[in-house]
C-alpha positions in Angstrom: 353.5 87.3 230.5 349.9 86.8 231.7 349.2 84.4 228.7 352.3 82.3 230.3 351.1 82.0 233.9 347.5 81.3 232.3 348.6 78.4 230.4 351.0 77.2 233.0 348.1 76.8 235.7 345.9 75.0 232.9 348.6 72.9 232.7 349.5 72.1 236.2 345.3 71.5 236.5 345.4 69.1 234.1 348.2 67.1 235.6 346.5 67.2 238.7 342.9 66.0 237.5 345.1 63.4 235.4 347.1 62.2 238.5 343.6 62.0 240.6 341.9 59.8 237.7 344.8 57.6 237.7 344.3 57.0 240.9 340.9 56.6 241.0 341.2 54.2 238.7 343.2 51.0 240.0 341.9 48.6 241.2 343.8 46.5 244.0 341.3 44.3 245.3 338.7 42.1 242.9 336.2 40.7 245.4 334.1 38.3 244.7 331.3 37.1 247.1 329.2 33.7 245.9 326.1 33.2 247.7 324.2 29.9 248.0 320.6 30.0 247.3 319.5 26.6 247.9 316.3 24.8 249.0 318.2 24.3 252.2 317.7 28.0 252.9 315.0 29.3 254.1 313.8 32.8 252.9 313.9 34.5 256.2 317.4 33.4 256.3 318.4 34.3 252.6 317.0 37.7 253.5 319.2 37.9 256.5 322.4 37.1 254.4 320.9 39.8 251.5 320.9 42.7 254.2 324.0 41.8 255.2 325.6 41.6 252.5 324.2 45.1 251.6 325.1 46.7 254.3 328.6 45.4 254.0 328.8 47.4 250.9 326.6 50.6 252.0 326.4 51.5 255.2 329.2 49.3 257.2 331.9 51.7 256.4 334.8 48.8 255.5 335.7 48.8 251.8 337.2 51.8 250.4 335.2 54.1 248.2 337.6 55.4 246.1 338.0 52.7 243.0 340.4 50.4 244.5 338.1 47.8 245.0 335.9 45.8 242.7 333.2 43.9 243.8 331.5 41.1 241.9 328.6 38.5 243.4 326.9 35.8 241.9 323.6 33.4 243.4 324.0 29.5 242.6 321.2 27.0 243.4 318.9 24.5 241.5 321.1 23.3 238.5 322.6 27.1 237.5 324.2 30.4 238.5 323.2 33.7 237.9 325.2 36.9 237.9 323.6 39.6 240.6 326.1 42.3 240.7 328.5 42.5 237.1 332.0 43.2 238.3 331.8 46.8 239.3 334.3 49.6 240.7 333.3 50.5 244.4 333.2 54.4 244.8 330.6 56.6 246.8 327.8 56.7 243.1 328.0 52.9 242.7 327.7 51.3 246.6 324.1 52.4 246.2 323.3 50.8 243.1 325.3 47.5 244.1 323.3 47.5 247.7 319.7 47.8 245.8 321.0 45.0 243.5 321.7 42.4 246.5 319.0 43.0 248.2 317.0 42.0 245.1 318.6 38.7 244.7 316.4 36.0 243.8 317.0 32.5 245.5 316.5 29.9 243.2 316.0 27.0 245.6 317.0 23.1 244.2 320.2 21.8 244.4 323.5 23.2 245.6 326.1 23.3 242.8 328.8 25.1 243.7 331.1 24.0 240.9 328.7 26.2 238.6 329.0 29.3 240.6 332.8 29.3 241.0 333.1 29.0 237.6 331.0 31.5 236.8 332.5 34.1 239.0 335.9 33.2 237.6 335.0 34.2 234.3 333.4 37.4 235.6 336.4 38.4 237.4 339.1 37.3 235.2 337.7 38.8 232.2 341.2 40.9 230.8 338.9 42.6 228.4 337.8 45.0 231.1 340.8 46.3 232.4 343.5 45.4 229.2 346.3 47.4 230.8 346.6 46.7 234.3 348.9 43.6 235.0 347.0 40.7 237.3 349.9 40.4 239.4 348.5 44.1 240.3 345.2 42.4 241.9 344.6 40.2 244.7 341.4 38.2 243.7 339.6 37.0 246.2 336.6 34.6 246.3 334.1 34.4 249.5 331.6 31.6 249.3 328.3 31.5 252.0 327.1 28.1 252.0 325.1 25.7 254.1 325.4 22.6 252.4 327.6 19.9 250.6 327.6 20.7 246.7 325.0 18.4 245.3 322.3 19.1 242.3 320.5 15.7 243.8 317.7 15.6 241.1 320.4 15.1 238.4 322.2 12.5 240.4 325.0 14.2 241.4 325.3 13.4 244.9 327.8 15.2 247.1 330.9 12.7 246.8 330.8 13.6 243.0 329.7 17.2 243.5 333.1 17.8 246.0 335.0 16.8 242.9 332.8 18.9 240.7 334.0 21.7 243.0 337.7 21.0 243.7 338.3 20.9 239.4 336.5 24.1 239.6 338.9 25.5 241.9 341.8 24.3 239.9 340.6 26.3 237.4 339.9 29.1 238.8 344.0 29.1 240.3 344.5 28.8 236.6 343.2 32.2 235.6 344.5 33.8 238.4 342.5 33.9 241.7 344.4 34.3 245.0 342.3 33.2 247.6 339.0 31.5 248.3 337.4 31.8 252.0 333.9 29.9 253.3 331.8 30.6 255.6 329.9 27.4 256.2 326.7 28.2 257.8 324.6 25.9 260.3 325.8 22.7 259.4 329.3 23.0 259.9 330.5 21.8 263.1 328.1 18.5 262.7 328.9 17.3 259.9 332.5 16.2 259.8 332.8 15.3 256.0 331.4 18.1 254.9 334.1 20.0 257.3 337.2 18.1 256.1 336.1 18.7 252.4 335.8 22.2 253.3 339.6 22.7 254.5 341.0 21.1 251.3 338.8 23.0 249.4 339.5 26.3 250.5 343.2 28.7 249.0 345.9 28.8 249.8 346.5 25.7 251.7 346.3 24.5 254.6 342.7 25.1 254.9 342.3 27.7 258.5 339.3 26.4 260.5 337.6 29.0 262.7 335.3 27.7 265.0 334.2 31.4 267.4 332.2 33.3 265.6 333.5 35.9 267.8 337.0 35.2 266.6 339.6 38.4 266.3 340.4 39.5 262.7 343.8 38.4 262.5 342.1 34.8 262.8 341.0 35.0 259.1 343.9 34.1 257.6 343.3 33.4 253.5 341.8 30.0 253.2 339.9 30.2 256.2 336.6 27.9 256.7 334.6 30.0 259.3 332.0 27.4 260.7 328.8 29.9 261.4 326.5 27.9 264.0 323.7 30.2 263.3 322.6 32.6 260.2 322.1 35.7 262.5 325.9 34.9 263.3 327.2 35.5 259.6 327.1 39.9 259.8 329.9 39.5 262.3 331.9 36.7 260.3 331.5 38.2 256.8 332.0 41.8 258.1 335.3 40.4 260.1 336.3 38.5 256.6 336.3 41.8 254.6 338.4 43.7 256.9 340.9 40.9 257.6 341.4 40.7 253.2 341.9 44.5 253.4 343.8 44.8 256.1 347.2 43.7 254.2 350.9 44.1 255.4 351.7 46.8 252.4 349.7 49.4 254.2 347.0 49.5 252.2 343.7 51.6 252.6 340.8 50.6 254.0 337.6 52.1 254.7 337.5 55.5 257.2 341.1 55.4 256.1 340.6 55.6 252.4 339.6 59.0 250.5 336.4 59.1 249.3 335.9 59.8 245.0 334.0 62.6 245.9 337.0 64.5 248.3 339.3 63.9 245.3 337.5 65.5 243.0 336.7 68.4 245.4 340.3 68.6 246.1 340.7 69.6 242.2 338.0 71.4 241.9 339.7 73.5 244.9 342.5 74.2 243.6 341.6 75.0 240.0 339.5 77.8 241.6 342.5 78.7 243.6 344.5 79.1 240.2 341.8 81.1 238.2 341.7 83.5 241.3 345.3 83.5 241.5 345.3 84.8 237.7 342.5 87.4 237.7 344.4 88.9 240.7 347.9 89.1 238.8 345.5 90.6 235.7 344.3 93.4 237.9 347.2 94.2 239.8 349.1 94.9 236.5 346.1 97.0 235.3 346.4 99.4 238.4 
């Protein structure tokens, strides 16, 4: 009899810790967050948008930490884009490591090809051979670009007419392979420069492009395919934080941040109640004893 309750609670453990993994272990969101690195920017301001991207990850309490969100970023400037963070699962061991890994972004200065980076971040996101099971149409993939100027890699004489068109086929592609949305924030430049502007909103998915023009704007402003036009660079914490919780902050009900359960409470919760079994057994081994 005891041999039969004992291998019942093993059992119902093992569902549990199963169930809990499973869990853990889908991904909803893919976000990834493309970061111009420019000449145009200075350091001080690069540094600015570093720590806030950090803290967006760390210590700003938005995105969930218990593997439903993946976060990817990648730095373009000069004639190139570089991979800073690898697409990684967002739980409460890895938000750490992604944090030290913005903040020791390199910017790379030159020209501004943004063409380069989309299509590198596309490829990093929309790789099937890290997650071969799970159906896309389980994913919204989401793209956030920072940027404070036209796509351009002048010293290679490609000026910003052809780099727009640069960036518009890499767009195509990248609603090819499966990405959902693509949101800017255009920093400093914005609300001057009308071309840039215009190019902006029929950049930006889905369409119509969404201008925002407050930086103080509500949340349910951000509407996907928004171009939020950031006057200044201390500005962009309160757009880029507002940005994440407006792509979270779905109609399906889904999790996001205080809201969601941590990794390490789900694991505790298993680890509770397999001690709660064992003692249940050692108890039913005693009392037939006496």
């Amino acid at each position: 009899m005891l041999k039969a309750f004992f291998k019942v609670c093993v059992l119902l453990a093992c569902l549990l810790i199963f169930f809990f993994v499973q869990a853990q272990a889908q991904v909803q969101f893919q976000i990834g967050i493309l970061v111009d690195g420019s000449s145009s920017i200075t350091d001080t301001q690069f540094d600015l948008i570093k720590n806030t991207l950090a803290f967006a990850i760390e210590g700003a309490r938005i995105l969930p930490l218990d593997g439903t969100v993946e976060i990817t970023f990648v730095e373009f400037s000069d004639t190139d884009a570089t991979v800073v963070v690898a697409p990684t699962v967002l739980n409460s061991q890895t938000a750490t490591t992604i944090a030290s890994q913005i903040r020791e972004m390199v910017r790379g200065g030159g020209g501004t090809p943004l063409w380069l980076g989309l299509d590198l971040i596309t490829d990093q996101m929309t790789n099937n051979l890290r997650r071969p099971t799970q159906p896309r149409d389980t994913l919204l993939q989401v793209i956030n670009i920072i940027t404070d100027g036209q796509p351009q890699i002048p010293n290679d004489g490609i000026l910003p007419d052809q780099g727009n068109q640069l960036s518009l086929t890499a767009r195509n592609r990248a609603l090819s392979r499966g990405i959902d949305e693509i949101s800017v924030e255009a920093v400093g430049i914005g609300r001057t420069n009308t071309p840039f502007r215009q190019f902006l909103l029929s950049f930006v998915w889905p369409q119509p492009g969404v201008l925002i023009e407050n930086f103080a704007a509500p949340e349910s402003d951000f509407k996907p395919g928004f171009v939020a036009l950031v006057q200044e660079f201390a500005e962009i914490e309160r757009v880029f934080l507002s940005k994440l919780r407006a792509t979270l902050q779905r109609d399906d009900g889904t999790l996001t941040g205080d809201e969601a359960i941590p990794f390490d409470n789900m694991w505790l919760s298993v680890l509770l109640i397999v001690v709660f079994l064992t003692l249940l057994l050692f108890r039913s081994q005693r009392t037939q004893q006496l």
